[in-house]
C-alpha positions in Angstrom: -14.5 -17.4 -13.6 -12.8 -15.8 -16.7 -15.5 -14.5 -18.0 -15.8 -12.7 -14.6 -11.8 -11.9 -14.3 -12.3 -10.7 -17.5 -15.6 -8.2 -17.0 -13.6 -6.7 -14.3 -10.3 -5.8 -16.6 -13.1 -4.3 -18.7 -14.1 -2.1 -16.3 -10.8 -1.0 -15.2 -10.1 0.8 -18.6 -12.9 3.3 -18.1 -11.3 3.7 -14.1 -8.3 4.2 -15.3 -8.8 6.8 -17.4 -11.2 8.9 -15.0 -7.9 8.6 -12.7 -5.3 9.4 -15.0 -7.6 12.8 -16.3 -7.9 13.5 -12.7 -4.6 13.3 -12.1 -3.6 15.2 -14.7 -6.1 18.0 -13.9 -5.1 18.6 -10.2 -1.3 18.4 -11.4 -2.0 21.3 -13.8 -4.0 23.2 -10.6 -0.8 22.9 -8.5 1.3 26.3 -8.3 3.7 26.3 -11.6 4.2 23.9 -14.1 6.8 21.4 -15.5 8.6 24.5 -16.3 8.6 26.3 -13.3 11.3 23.6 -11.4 13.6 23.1 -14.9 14.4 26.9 -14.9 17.9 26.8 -12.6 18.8 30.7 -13.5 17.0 33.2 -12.0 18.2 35.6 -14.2 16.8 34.2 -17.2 14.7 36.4 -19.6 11.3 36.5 -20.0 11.2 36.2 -23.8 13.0 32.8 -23.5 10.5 31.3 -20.5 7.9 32.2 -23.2 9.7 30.5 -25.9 10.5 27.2 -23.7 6.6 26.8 -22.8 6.0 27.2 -26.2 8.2 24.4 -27.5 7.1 22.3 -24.3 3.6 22.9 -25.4 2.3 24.3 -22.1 0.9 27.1 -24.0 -1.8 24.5 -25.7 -5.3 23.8 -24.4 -5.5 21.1 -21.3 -7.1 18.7 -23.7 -4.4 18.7 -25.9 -2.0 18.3 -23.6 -3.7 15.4 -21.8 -3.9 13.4 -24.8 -0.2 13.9 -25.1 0.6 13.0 -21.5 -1.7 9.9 -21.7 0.0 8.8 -25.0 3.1 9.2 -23.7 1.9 7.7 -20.1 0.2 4.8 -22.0 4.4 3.9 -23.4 5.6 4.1 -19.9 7.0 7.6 -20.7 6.3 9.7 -18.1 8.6 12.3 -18.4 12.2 13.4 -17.2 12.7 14.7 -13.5 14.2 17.5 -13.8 15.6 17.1 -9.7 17.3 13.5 -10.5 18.2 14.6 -14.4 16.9 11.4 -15.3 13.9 9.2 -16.9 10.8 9.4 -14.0 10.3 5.6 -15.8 13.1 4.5 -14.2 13.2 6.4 -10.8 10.4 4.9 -10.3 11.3 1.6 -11.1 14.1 1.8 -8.7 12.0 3.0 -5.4 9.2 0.1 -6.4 11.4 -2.6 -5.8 11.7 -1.5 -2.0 8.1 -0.3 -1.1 7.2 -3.7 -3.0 9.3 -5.1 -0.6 8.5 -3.2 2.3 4.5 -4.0 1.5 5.2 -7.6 1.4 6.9 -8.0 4.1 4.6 -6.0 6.9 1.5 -7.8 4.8 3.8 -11.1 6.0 3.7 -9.7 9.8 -0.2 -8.5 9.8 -1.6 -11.9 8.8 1.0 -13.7 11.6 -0.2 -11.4 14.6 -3.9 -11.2 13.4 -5.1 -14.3 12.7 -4.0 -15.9 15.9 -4.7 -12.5 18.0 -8.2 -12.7 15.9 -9.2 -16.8 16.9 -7.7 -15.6 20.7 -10.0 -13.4 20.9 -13.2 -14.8 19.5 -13.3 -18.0 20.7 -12.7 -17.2 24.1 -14.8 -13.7 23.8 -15.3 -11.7 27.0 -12.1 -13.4 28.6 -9.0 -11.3 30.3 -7.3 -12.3 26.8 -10.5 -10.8 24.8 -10.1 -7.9 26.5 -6.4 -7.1 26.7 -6.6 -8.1 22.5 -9.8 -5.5 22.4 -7.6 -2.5 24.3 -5.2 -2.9 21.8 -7.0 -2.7 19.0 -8.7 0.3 20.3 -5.2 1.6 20.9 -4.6 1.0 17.3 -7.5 2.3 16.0 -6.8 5.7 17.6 -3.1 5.9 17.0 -1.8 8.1 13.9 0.6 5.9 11.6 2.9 8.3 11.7 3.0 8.9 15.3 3.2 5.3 15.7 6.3 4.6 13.4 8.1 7.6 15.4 7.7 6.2 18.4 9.0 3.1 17.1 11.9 4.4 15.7 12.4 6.1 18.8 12.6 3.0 20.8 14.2 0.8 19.0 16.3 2.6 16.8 18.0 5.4 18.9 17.5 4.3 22.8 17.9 0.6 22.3 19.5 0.7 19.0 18.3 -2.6 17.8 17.3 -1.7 14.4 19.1 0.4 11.9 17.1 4.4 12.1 17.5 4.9 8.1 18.2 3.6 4.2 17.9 0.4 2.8 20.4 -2.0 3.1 23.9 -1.3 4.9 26.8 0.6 2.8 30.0 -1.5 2.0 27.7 -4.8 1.8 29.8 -7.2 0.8 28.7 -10.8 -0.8 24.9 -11.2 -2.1 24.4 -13.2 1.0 25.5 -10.3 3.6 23.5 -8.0 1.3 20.1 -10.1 1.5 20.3 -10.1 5.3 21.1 -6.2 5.1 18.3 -5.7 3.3 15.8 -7.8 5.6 17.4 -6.5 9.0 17.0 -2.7 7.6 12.8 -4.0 6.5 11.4 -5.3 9.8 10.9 -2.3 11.9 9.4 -0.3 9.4 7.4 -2.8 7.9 6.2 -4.0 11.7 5.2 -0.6 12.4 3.1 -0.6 9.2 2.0 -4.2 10.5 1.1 -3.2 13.9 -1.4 -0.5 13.2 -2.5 -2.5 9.8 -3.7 -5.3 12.0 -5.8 -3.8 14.2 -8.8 -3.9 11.9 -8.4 -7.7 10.6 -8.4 -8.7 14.3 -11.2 -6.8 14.6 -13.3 -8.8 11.4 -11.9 -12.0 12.3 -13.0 -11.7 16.5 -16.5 -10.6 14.7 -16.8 -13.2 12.1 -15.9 -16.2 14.7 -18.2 -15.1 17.1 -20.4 -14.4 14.8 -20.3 -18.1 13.2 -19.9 -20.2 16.4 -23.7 -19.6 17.5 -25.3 -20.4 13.6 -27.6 -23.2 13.0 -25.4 -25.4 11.4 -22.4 -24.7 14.1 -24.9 -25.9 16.8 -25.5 -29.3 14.9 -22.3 -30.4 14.5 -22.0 -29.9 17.9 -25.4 -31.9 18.9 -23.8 -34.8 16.5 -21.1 -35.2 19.1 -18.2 -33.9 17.1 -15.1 -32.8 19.2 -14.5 -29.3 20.0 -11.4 -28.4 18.4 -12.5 -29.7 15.3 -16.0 -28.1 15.4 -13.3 -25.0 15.6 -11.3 -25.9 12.9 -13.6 -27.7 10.4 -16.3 -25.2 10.8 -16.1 -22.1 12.3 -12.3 -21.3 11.7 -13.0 -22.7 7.5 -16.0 -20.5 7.5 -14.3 -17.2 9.1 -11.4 -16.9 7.5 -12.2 -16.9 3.8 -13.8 -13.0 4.2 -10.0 -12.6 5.4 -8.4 -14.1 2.1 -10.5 -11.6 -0.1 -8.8 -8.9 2.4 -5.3 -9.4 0.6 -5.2 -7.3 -2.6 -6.5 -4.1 -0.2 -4.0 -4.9 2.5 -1.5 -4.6 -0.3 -2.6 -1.2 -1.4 -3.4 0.0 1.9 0.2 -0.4 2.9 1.6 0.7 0.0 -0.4 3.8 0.2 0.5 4.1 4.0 4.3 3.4 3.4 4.6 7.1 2.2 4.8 8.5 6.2 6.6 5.3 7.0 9.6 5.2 4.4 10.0 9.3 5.2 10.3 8.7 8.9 12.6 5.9 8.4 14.1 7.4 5.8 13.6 4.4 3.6 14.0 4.8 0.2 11.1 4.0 -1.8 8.4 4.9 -3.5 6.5 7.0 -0.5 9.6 9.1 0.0 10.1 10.3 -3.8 6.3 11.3 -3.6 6.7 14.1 -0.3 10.4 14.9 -1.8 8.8 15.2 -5.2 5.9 17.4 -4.0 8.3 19.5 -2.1 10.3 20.1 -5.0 7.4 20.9 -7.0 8.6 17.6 -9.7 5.4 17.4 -11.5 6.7 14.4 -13.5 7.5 12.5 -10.9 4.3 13.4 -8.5 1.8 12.6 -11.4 3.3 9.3 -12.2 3.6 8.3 -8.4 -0.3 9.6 -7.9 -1.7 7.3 -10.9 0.3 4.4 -10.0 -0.8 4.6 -6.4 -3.9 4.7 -8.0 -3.5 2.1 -10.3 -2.4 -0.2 -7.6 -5.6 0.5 -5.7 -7.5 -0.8 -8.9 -5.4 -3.9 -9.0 -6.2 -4.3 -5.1 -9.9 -4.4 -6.0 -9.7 -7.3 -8.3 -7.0 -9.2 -6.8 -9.6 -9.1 -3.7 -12.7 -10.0 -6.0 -11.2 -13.2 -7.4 -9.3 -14.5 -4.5 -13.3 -14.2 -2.8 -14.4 -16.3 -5.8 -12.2 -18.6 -5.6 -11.8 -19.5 -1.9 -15.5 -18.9 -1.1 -17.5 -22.2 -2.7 -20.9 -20.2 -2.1 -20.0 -17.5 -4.4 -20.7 -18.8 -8.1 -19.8 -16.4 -11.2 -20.8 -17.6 -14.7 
């Protein structure tokens, strides 16, 4: 097991560094430079832009200047914004908490509505139930995330008005306690639209997986034996089906956290998703190449976190 945990961190240092370098290369293809946002005077003399690239270092060659990003990058030095005036370290470090947050919780509400929508629908396949669960996971499979989460807000945050429409937690919170509950009341509709579309494809794997297990060999002794029904279902065929599901977790993570940057600018929920369209609008290079590799990064992560929780819950697997 460690020796395999261990292989894999290996081979993350090589992915890594092919993502930071592409990073860094599309960054330096985007219109402008580092410079181009920090310069506030339009009136500003040519002979002094050439003079601030030059002590900047954007006049050296893209090789040299990656190295000096990386080392930098490697320190958790990523820069200043010049939009916030500030550290990108620590901007970021502020909007993770809440898309961390924001992840968690809609990862929370796909594995409560898929996993029973998912055994609904597979043990009793070709039922009304089957069906109606089927529509809407077509319906979810077709519907944009970002049409989705408008919609939502729509409904119930401006005609019902059961849900706040925007930020994080309520202004003027008082005691930690009234702030906790802010901050959970102001996370479940964006993070159950997130977990409304996100489920659609583990209901899908789990419907497939149970029906896909109820009519194998050793399914169809237990039940010659004499053993019950239910716990055929929940010894068997349940046990066997849901351990592909577990190995899902590290890329339901990313996926969210990926798909939270439509979500948190629609809800206006700040976090990590919407610094990375204001940062891009803004043109703050710092800020978007940070935000790119550790989206990145945290795709990586995803990958193993997924390999080992398969190795561990899945007895057939065996890794020397």
């Amino acid at each position: 097991m460690w020796k395999f945990i261990t292989r894999r961190i290996l081979l993350m240092i090589p992915q890594l560094f092919l993502l930071s370098l592409i990073v860094f290369l599309l960054a330096k293809a985007m219109p402008g430079d580092a410079l181009t946002g920090a310069i506030n005077d339009p009136g500003i003399d040519r002979e002094t832009i050439a003079e601030m690239r030059e002590e900047m270092g954007l006049n050296n060659p893209w090789y040299v200047q990656y190295m000096e990003w990386a080392g930098h990058a490697l320190t958790g030095d990523f820069g200043v914004s010049y939009t916030h005036k500030m550290p990108v370290s620590e901007i970021v470090a502020q909007r993770l908490v809440n898309t961390f947050w924001l992840s968690l919780t809609a990862v929370v509400f796909v594995y409560i509505i898929s996993i029973p929508l998912g055994i609904i629908s597979g043990r009793w396949n070709d039922s009304l139930a089957d069906r109606m669960i089927t529509g809407y996971t077509y319906i979810g499979f077709a519907a944009p995330l970002f049409i989705f989460a408008l919609i939502m807000l729509f409904i119930f945050g401006f005609q019902l008005g059961w849900f706040p429409t925007g930020g994080s937690v309520a202004p003027n919170t008082g005691n930690p306690f009234e702030y906790v509950l802010s901050k959970i009341y102001h996370l479940i509709l964006p993070a159950l639209s997130m977990a409304l579309i996100a489920t659609v494809s583990t209901v899908q794997y789990l419907r497939s997986e149970i029906i896909d297990t109820k009519h194998k060999e050793f399914i169809l002794t237990a039940r010659s034996k004499g053993i019950g029904e239910s716990n055929v279902y929940s010894r068997h065929i349940l046990r066997n089906s849901l351990l592909p599901i577990a190995a899902f977790f590290g890329y339901e993570i990313t996926g969210l956290i990926v798909g939270s940057i439509f979500v948190e600018t629609i809800f206006s929920y700040p976090g990590m998703g919407q610094l990375f369209l204001d940062s891009i609008q803004l043109r703050d290079f710092s800020v978007v190449t940070a935000l790119v590799l550790l989206f990145g990064a945290a795709t990586i992560l995803g990958a193993l976190l997924s390999d080992v929780i398969m190795s561990i819950v899945d007895p057939r697997i065996r890794i020397k």
